[in-house]
LUMLUM-36879 format. One record per residue (C-alpha): x, y, z; residue in three letters. Coordinates in pm, whole numbers. Example, Ala and Ser with C-alpha at 12.3 -4.5 7.8 and 13.67 -1.06 7.14 Angstrom:
2
        u        v        w   rest
     1230     -450      780    Ala
     1367     -106      714    Ser
//
This chain:
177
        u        v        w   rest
        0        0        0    Unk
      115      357     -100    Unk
      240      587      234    Unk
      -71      784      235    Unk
     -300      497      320    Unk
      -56      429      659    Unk
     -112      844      690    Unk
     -483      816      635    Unk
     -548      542      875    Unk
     -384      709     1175    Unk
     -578      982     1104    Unk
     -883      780     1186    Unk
     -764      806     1531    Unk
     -963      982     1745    Unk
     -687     1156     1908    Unk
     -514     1274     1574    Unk
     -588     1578     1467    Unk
     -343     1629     1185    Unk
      -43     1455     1019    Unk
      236     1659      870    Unk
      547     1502      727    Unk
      864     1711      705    Unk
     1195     1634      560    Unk
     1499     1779      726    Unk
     1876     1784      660    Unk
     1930     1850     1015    Unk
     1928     1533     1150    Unk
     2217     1302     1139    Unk
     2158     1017      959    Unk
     2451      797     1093    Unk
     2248      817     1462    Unk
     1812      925     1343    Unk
     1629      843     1055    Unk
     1314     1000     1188    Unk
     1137     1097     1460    Unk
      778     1178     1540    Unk
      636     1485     1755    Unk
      295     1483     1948    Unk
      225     1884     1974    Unk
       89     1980     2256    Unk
     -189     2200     2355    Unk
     -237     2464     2583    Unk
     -614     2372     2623    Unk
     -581     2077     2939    Unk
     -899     1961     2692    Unk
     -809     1877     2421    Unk
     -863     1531     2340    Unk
     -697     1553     1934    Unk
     -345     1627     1882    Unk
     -147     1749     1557    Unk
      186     1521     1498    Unk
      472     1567     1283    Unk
      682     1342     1189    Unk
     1057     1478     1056    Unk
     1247     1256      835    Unk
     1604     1255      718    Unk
     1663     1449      379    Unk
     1815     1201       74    Unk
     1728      878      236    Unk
     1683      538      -69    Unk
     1288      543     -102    Unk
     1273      248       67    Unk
     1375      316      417    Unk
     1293      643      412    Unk
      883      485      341    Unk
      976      250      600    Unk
     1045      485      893    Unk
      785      706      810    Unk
      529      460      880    Unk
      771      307     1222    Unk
      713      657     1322    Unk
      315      635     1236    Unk
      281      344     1475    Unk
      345      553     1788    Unk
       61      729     1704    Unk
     -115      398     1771    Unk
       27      401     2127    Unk
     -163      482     2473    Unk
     -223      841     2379    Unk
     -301      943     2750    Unk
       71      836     2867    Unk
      287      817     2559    Unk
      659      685     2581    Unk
      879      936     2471    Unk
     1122      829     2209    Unk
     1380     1142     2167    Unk
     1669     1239     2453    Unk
     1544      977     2685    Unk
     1625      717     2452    Unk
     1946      831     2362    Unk
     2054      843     2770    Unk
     1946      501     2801    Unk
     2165      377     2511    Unk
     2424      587     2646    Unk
     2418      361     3011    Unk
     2394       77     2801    Unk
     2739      173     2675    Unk
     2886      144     3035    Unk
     2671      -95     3211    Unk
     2562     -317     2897    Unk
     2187     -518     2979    Unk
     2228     -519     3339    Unk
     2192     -142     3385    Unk
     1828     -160     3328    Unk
     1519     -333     3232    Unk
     1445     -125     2910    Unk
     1284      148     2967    Unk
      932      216     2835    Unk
     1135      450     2517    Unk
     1310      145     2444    Unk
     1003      -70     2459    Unk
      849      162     2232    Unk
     1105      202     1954    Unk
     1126     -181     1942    Unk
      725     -213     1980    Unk
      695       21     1682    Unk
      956     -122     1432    Unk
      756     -452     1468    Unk
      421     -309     1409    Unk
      573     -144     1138    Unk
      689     -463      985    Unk
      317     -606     1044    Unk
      163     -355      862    Unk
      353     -399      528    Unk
      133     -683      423    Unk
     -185     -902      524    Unk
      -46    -1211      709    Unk
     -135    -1475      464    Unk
       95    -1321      189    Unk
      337    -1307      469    Unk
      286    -1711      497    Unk
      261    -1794      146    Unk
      636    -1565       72    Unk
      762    -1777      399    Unk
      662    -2121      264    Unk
      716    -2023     -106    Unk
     1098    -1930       25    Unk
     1170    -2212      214    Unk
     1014    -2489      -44    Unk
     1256    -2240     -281    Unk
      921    -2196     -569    Unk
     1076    -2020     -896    Unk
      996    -1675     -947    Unk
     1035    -1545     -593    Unk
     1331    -1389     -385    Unk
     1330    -1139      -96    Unk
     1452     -920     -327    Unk
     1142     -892     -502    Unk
      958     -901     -195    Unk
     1142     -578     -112    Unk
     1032     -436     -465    Unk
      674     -515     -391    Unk
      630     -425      -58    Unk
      919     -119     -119    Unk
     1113     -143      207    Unk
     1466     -253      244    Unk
     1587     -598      178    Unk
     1674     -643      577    Unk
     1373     -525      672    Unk
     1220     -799      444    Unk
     1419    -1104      576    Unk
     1304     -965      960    Unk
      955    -1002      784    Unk
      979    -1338      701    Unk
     1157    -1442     1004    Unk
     1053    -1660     1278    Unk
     1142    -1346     1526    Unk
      881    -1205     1345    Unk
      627    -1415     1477    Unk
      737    -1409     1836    Unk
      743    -1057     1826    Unk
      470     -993     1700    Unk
      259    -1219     1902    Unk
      442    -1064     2175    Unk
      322     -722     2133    Unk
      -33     -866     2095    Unk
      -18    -1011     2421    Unk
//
C-alpha cells in the first residue's frame, strides 16, 4: 500500500488531529532516521493532537517509506501516557554503553522504539501473503526472492528477511499479548 494509506489510517484516530510530514537535513543520519512529535496544547482539553513526523533528507525510497510509517505506529500508542522516544532514549543507550543489559530493564522508550519497528513490519502486508512468501521461500518456488519481496512491498531488503523471520512471529505475538 502507498504511504498515504498508513497516513490516512492514523488519522482515523480519534486523538489525531493532523499529520504533517517534514523532511529535514538537520538530522544526522549515521544516529536518526526520523522521529515523530505529538504537539501539545495549551487547552488541558483537548482530546486531538497534531503530529509531525521529521524525516532525514536524501534517504533510498525504501527506508525512508519505512520509517515514516515506524514513526506512524506511535501514534497507535496509549495516547493518554505516551513513551517518549527522543533524549530519553538516547541516555538510556548511552548507560547501556557502560553498564551493557544489566543497567536496566528497558525502559518504556526502548520498549516503544522496538514495539513500533515490529508493528511497522506487520503492517507492510496481510499475514497470509506473509505465509505464502515464507513457505514459497523455504520450499525455494521459482519466481520469488526477498529481493522482489522488497520491490513489492518497497522497504529494504533487511527489513524484508526480519519479515519473514521466525522473530517475526514471536514478536509480533508478543506485542499482541
Amino acid at each position: 500500500m502507498p504511504r498515504q494509506w498508513y497516513v490516512d489510517d492514523a488519522l482515523n484516530l480519534q486523538w489525531v488531529e493532523s499529520i504533517s510530514l517534514k523532511a529535514t537535513d538537520a538530522l544526522p543520519m549515521t544516529h536518526l532516521l526520523a522521529l515523530i512529535v505529538k504537539h501539545g496544547s495549551l487547552d488541558a482539553h483537548c482530546l486531538r493532537h497534531p503530529y509531525t513526523v521529521i524525516v532525514t533528507e536524501g534517504l533510498d525510497s525504501k527506508l525512508e517509506r519505512f520509517v515514516v510509517i515506524k514513526e506512524l505506529m506511535h501514534c497507535y500508542f496509549n495516547h493518554e501516557n505516551p513513551a517518549a522516544t527522543d533524549s530519553e532514549i538516547l541516555l538510556e543507550a548511552h548507560l547501556r554503553q557502560f553498564f551493557g543489559k544489566s543497567a536496566s530493564t528497558p525502559s518504556a522508550q526502548v520498549t516503544a522504539e522496538y514495539e513500533a519497528f515490529w508493528m511497522a513490519l506487520g503492517v507492510l502486508c496481510p499475514e497470509r501473503v506473509r505465509i505464502d512468501w515464507v513457505q514459497r521461500l523455504d520450499a525455494e518456488v521459482e519466481g520469488i526472492t526477498v529481493e522482489e519481496i522488497s520491490d513489492m512491498l518497497h522497504v529494504p531488503v533487511s527489513f524484508v528477511r526480519l519479515l519473514l523471520s521466525d522473530q517475526f512471529e514471536d514478536e509480533i505475538r508478543a506485542i499482541l499479548n
